[in-house]
C-alpha positions in Angstrom: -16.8 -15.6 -0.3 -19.8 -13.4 -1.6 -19.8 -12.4 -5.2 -20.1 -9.1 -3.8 -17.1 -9.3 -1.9 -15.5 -10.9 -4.8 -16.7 -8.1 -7.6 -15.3 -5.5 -4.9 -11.8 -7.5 -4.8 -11.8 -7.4 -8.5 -12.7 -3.8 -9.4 -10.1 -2.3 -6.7 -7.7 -4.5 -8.1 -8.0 -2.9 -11.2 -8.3 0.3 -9.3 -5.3 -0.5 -7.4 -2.6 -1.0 -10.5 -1.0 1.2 -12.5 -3.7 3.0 -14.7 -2.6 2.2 -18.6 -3.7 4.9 -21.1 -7.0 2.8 -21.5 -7.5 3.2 -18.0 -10.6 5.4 -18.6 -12.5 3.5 -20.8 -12.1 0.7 -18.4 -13.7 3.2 -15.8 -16.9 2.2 -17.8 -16.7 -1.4 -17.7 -16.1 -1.0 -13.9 -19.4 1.2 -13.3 -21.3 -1.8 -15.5 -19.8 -4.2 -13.3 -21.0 -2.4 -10.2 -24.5 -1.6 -11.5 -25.0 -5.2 -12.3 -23.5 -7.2 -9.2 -23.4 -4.8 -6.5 -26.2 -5.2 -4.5 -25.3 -2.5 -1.9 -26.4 1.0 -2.5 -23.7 2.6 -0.4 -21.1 0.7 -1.5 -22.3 1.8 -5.1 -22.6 5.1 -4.6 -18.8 4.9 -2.5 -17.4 3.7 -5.8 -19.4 6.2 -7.9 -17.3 8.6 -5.8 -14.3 7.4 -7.0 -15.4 7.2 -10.4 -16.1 10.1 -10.8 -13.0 12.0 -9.3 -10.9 10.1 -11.3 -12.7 10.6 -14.5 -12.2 14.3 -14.1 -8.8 14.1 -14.8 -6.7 13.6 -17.4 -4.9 9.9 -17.6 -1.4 11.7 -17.6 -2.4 13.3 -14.3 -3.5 9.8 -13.1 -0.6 8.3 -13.4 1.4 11.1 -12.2 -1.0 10.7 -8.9 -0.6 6.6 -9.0 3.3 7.6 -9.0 3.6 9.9 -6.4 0.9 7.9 -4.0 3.0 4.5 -4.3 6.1 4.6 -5.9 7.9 7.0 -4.4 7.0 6.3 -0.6 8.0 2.8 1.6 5.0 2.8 3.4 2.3 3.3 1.0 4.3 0.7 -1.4 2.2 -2.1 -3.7 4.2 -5.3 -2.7 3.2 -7.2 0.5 6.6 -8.8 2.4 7.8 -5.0 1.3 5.5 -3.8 4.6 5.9 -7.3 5.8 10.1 -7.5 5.8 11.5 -4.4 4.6 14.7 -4.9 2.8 15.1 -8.3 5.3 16.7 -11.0 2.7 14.0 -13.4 3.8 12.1 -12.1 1.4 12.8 -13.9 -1.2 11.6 -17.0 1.0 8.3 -15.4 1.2 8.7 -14.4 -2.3 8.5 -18.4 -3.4 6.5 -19.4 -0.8 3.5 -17.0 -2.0 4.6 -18.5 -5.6 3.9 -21.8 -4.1 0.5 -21.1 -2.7 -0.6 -19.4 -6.1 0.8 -22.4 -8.5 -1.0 -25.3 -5.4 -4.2 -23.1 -6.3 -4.1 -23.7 -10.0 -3.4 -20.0 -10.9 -0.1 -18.9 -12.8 0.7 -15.8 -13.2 0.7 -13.7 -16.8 2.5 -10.3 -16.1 5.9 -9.4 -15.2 5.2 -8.1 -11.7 6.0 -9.9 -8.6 4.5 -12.4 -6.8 3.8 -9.8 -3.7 1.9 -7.3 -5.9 -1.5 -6.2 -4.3 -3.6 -5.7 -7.2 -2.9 -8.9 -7.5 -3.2 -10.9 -5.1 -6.6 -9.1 -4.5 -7.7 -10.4 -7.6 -6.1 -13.9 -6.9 -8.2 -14.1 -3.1 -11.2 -13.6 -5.9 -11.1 -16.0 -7.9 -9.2 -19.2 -5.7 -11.1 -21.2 -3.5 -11.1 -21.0 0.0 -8.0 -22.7 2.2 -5.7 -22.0 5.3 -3.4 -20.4 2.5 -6.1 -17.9 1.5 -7.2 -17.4 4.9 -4.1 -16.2 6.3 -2.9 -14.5 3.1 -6.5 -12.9 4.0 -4.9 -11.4 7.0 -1.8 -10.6 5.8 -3.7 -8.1 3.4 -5.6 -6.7 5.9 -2.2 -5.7 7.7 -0.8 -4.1 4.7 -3.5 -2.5 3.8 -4.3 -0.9 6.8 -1.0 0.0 7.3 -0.7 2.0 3.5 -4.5 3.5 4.2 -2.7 5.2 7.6 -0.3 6.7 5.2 -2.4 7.9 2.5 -4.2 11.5 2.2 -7.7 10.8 3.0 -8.6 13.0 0.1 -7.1 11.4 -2.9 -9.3 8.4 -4.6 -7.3 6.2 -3.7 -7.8 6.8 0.4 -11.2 5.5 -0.9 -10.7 2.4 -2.5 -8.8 1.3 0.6 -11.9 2.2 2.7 -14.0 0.2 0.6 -11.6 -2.8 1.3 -11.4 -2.4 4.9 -15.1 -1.8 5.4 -16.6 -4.5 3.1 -13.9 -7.2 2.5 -11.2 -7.5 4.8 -11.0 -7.2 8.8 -9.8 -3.9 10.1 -6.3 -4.4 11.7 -5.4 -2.4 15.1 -3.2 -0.4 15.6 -0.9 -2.4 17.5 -1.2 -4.8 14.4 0.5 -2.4 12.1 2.7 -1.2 14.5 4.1 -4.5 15.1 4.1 -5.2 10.9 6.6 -2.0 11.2 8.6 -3.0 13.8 9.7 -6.5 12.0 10.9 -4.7 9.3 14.2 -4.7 8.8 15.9 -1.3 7.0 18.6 -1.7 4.7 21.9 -1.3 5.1 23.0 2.2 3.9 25.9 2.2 5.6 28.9 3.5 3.5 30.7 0.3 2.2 34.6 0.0 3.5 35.9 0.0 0.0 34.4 0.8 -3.4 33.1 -2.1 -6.0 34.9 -2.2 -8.9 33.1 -3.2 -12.5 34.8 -4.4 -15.4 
């Protein structure tokens, strides 16, 4: 993998993740790291754009955005077998299997999110060497991502970051790719339960 496609994994990872309050100041070490390894102008000025938009808010309203773009919605959601399985109970399995293929790479993760987070495993298909593992997690990625970019308003900075993955990093899946992603999914089982649970 190019550094170039490996700084771009990086700083949309970063991008990607819930913005802490020191998320602005980190704006600045992104735009260093772009100046100083990007070689491509347009991709550059791409992530100037996004810079820039988010910049001109405040990190409250950032947050509020990262919310309300991710959290709240299935199909724009940050966790991989999520798109992959839905609420299937074999994804768990895939759960420790993506475990697995982090711990054989010599990588352990540090924070408390899972395995299947997208910010990442971006940053993890960054840094690991290159396998079979890694090439199909690869394609997985591109899936998921496409899928969550069809479900995003093209206008929020986000929208953008996405774009920059899909034109510069990862293969851009069809449509009958992510339509067959969402028709594995299995959907939980809202039924209404024949009896209540009782806790003591």
């Amino acid at each position: 993998m190019s550094t170039e496609k490996q700084t771009i994994l990086v700083i949309a990872s970063r991008l990607l993740g819930y913005p802490s309050i020191e998320f602005l100041e980190e704006i600045k070490e992104f735009k260093m790291l772009s100046d100083d390894v990007l070689d491509s102008n347009a991709i550059k000025d791409e992530f100037i754009e996004i810079y820039s938009s988010l910049e001109d808010s405040a990190i409250k309203e950032i947050q509020e955005l990262y919310v309300e773009t991710f959290d709240l919605k299935a199909k724009t959601g940050m966790y991989l077998t999520a798109h992959e399985l839905g609420d299937s109970n074999k994804r768990g399995a895939a759960l420790i299997k993506l475990q697995k293929i982090i711990n054989q790479a010599g990588f352990e993760r540090v924070d408390e999110e899972l395995v299947d987070y997208i910010p990442m495993l971006l940053e993890f298909l960054a840094v690991s060497p290159e396998s079979k593992e890694k090439e199909r997690l690869e394609y997985r990625l591109s899936i998921a991502l496409g899928r969550i970019r069809s479900h995003l308003n093209e206008e929020t900075p986000y929208f953008k970051v996405l774009s920059i993955l899909m034109d510069y990093v990862f293969p851009n899946p069809s449509k009958e790719e992510i339509e067959e992603l969402e028709n594995n999914q299995e959907e939980a089982d809202l039924e209404e339960m024949p009896y209540p649970i009782m806790y003591q």
